[in-house]
N, C-alpha and C positions, 0 to 999 in steps of 0.2 A: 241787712241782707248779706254782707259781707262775710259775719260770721258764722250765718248759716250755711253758705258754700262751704267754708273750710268746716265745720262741723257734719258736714255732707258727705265732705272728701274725707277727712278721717275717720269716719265711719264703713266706707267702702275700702279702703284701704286695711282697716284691721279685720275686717270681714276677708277680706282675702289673703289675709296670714295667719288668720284663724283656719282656714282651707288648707291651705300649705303644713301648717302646725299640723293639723289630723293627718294629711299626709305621710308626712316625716316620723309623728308615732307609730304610725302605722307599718311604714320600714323599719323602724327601730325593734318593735315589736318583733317581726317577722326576722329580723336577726339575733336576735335574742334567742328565738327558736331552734333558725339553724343552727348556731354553735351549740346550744346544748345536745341536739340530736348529733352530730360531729362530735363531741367529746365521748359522750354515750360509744358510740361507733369503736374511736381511739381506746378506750377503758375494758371496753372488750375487748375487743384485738390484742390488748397487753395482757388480758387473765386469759382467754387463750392459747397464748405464745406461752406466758410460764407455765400452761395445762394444769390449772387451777380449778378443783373443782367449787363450788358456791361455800361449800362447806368449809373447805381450804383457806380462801380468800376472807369468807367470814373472822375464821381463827385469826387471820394476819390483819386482817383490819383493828378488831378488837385487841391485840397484844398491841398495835401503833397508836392505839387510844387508851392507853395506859388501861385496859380491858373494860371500857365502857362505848359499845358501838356505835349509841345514837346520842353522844355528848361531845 
């Protein structure tokens, strides 16, 4: 009987850090979000500060990538 209590308990116990655990990815997730919408935000703000048109920016990105944009 004895080690059915403890096999009781450590089953209710990991069950409630399996709760906790969705939790916490679940924050983790949703900051993961926020920053990238905040960087997005900041990355603008600096191609409109130097008045960068898409076009502009394309060219300087490609010349920083040794002229290959999506590598």
């Amino acid at each position: 009987m004895r080690l059915n209590q403890k096999l009781q308990k450590l089953r209710q116990e990991r069950e409630k850090l399996q709760g906790k655990l969705q939790t916490i990815q679940g924050r983790l997730q949703q900051m993961d979000e926020e920053i990238v919408k905040l960087e997005d935000v900041e990355i603008v703000g600096i191609v409109r500060e130097l008045k960068l048109t898409p076009e502009a920016l394309a060219q300087v990105l490609k010349n920083l990538n040794g002229g290959n944009v999506h590598g």
